[in-house]
C-alpha positions in Angstrom: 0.0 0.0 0.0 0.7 3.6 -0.9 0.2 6.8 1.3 -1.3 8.1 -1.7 -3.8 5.2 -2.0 -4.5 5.4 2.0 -5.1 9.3 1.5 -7.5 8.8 -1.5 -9.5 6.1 0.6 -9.6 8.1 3.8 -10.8 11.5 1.9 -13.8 8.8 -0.3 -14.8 7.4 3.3 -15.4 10.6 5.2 -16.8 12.3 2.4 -19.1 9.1 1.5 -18.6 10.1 -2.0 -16.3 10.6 -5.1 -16.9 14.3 -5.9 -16.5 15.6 -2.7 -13.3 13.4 -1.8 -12.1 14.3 -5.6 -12.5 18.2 -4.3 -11.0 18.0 -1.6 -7.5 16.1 -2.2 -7.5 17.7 -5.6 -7.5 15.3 -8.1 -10.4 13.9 -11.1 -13.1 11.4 -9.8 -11.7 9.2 -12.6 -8.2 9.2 -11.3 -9.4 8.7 -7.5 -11.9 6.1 -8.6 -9.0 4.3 -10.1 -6.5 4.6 -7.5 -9.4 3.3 -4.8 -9.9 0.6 -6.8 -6.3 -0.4 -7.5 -6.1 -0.5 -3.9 -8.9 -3.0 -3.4 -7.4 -5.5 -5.8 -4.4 -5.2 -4.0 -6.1 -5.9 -0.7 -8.2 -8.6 -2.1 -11.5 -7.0 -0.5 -14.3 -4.8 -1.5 -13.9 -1.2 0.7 -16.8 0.8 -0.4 -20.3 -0.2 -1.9 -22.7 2.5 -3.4 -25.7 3.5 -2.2 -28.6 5.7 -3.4 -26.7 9.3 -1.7 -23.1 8.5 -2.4 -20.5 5.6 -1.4 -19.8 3.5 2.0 -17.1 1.9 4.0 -18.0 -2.1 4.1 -17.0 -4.0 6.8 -13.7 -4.1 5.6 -13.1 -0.7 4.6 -14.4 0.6 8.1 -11.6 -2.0 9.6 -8.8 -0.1 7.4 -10.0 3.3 7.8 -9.3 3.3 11.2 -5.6 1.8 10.5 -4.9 4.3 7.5 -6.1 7.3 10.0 -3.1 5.9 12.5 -0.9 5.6 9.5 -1.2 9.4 8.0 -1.6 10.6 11.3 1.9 9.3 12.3 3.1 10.4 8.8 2.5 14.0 10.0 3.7 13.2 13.0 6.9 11.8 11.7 7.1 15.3 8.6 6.6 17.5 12.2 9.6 16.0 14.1 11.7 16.1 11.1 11.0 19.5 10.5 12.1 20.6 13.9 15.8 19.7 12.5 15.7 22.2 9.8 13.7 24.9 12.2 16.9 27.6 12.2 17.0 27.8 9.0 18.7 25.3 7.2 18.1 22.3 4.9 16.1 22.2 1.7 12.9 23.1 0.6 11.6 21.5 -2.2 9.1 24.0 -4.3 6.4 23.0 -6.7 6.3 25.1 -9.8 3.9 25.0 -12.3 4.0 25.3 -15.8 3.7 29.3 -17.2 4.9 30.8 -13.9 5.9 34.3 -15.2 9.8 33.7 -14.0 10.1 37.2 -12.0 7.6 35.6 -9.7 10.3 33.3 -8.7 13.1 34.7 -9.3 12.5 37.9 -7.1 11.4 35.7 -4.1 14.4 33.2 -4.1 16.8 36.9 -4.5 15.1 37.7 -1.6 15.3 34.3 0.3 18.6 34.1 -0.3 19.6 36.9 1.9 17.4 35.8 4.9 17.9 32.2 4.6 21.7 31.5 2.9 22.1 28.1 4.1 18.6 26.4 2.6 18.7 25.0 -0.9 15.7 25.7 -2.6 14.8 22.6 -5.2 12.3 23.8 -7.5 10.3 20.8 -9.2 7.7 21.0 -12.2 4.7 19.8 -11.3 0.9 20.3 -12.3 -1.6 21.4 -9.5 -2.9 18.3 -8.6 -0.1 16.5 -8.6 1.3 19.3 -6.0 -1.2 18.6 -4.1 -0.8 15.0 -4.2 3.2 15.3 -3.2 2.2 17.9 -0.3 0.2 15.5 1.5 2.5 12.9 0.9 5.5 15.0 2.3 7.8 14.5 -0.7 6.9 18.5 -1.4 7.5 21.4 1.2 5.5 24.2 -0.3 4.0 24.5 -3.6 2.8 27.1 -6.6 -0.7 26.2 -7.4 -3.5 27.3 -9.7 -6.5 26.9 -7.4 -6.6 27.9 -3.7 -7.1 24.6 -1.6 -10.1 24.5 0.4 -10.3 23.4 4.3 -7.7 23.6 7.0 -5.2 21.4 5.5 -3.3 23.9 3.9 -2.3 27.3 4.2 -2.6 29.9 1.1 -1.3 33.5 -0.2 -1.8 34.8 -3.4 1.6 35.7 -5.5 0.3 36.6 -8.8 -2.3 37.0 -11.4 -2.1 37.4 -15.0 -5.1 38.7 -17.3 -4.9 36.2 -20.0 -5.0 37.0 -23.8 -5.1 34.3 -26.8 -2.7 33.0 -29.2 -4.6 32.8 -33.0 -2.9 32.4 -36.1 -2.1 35.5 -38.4 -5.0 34.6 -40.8 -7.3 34.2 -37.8 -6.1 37.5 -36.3 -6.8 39.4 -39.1 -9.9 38.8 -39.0 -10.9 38.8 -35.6 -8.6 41.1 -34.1 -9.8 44.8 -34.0 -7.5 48.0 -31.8 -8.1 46.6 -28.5 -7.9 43.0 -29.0 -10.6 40.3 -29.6 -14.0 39.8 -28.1 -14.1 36.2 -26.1 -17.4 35.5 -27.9 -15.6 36.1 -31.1 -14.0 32.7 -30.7 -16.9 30.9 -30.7 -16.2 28.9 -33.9 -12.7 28.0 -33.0 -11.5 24.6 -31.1 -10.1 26.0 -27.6 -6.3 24.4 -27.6 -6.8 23.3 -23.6 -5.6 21.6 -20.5 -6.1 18.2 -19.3 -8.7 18.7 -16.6 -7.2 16.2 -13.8 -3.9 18.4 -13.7 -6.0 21.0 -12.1 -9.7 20.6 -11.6 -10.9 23.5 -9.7 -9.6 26.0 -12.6 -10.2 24.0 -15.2 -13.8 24.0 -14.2 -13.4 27.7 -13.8 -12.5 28.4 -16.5 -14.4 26.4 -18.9 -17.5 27.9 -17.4 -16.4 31.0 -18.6 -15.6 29.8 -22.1 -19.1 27.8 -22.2 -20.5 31.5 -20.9 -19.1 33.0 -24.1 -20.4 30.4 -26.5 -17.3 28.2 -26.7 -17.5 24.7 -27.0 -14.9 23.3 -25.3 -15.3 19.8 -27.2 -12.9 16.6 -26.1 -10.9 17.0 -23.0 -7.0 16.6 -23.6 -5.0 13.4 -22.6 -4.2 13.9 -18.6 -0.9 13.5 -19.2 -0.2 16.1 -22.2 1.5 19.0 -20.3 0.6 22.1 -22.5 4.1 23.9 -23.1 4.4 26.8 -25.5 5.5 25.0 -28.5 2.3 22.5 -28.3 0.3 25.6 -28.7 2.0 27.3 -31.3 1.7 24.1 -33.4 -2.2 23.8 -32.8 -2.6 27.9 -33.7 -0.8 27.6 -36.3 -2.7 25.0 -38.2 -5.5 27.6 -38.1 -9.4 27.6 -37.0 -7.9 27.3 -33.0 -6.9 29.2 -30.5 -4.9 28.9 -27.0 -5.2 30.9 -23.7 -1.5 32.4 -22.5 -0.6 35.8 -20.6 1.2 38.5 -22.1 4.5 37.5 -20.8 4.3 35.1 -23.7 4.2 37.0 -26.3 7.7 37.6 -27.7 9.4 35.8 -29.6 6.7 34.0 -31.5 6.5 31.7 -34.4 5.8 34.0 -38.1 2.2 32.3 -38.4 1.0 32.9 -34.4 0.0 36.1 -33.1 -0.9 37.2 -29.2 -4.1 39.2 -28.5 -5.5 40.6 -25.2 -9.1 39.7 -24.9 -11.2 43.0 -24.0 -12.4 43.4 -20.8 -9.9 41.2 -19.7 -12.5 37.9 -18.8 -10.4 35.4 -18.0 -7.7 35.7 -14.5 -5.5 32.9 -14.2 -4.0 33.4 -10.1 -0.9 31.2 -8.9 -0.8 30.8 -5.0 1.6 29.6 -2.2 0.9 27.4 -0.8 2.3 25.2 2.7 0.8 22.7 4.8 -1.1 24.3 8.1 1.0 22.8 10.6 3.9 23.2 9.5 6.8 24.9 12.2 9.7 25.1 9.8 11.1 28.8 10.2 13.1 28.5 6.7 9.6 27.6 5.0 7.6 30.4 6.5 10.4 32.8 5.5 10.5 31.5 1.8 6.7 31.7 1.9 7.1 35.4 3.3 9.9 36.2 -0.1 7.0 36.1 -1.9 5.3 39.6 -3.2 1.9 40.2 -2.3 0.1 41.5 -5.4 -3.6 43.8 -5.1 -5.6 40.9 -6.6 -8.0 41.7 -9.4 
């Protein structure tokens, strides 16, 4: 057994369903569903059964949630010990980063850190959301960059950026739609939305396809979970025409001849990164990195 497969059973049982365990720990129902169920062929026993208002422990999976409780609560138990070591100062942190982190967000903070905190490595890591979630809870991440703020009192949270995004269209496409001020959102309606794969972060992927859907875009097939959407996937799917991909306007130089950046007017879509640390955590290096951070006036 897994931590991750104990934490994804624990969050199911107490929230005696998929979708609220799913929102809570921060990954799809489809990926939770599978991870529950890997676990119960590994065990050999059925844990939950369905029922007409969500899911249920059977008599076997009330026997190992109380055993998994014991084992993540002496997880953290173990992560708070070990953290009083590295307390002064010292150590390593190991940061998530997601992908399209406009890189003076970072780079000013660890400037600063480095001045308060000298003897702590920080080890950045690229990782989606969820997965950041996933590796917090696990303890094999110290603090991470996110793209949705978590809910509950797991985690702590500050905002360190937002970025009004704009669209990346191909030149044939931009001449058409593109007036002095940039495009309409609603313009886009006939164009295939080049997008992200939904588990690597639910909560703003739900965002912000209800804002697309609001504007008349169909979002059509969701992409493969594990496609990370990097700049030059983008550019290839603008470029073949009749799409078009979301990106801020640190983006925009140094593009391809056939792909142009637009802002979208009235600037409808935010895309916001946070910190974000576990609750209980004491480590005086961590809070400072965590404190590195600028505070933007949030839009």
């Amino acid at each position: 057994m897994e931590l991750r497969e104990l934490t994804a059973f624990v969050a199911v049982a107490e929230e005696c369903g998929m979708s609220a365990a799913s929102r809570r720990i921060h990954i799809s129902q489809s990926a939770l569903s599978q991870t529950v169920s890997a676990l119960e062929r590994e065990l050999g026993v059925q844990l939950l059964v369905r029922t007409s208002t969500g899911v249920r422990p059977t008599e076997a999976g009330m026997a190992l949630l109380g055993e998994a409780r014991a084992i993540l609560a002496r997880r953290d138990q173990a992560l708070r010990t070990m953290a009083e070591f590295t307390s002064e100062g010292s150590g390593v942190l190991r940061l998530g980063v997601p992908i399209e982190l406009p890189a003076q967000v970072l780079a000013r903070a660890l400037a600063k850190f480095a001045t308060v905190s000298a003897h702590t490595q920080v080890v950045p890591k690229r990782l989606s959301t969820a997965a950041q979630f996933l590796e917090l809870r696990a303890g094999t991440l110290d603090v991470g960059l996110v793209r949705e703020r978590p809910t509950g009192r797991e985690f702590d949270a500050m905002l360190v950026t937002y970025e009004h995004l704009g669209v990346y269209l191909s030149s044939d496409m931009a001449a058409e739609l593109v007036g002095p001020d940039g495009v309409r959102l609603d313009a886009l309606a006939g164009l295939r939305w080049i997008g992200f794969a939904r588990a690597r972060s639910p909560a703003w992927w739900d965002q912000l396809t209800a804002i697309l859907h609001s504007h008349g875009i169909d979002i059509g097939p969701q992409a493969p979970d594990d496609l990370e959407l990097i700049a030059a996937i983008k550019f290839a799917g603008v470029g073949a025409g009749a799409s078009f991909a979301l990106a801020p306007p640190q983006e925009a130089g140094n593009l391809p001849d056939a792909v142009v950046w637009a802002p979208l007017i009235g600037n409808p879509i935010v895309r916001r990164t946070w910190v974000v640390w576990p609750a209980n955590s004491r480590r005086r290096n961590l809070a400072q990195l965590v404190a590195s951070f600028d505070v933007p006036v949030d839009a």
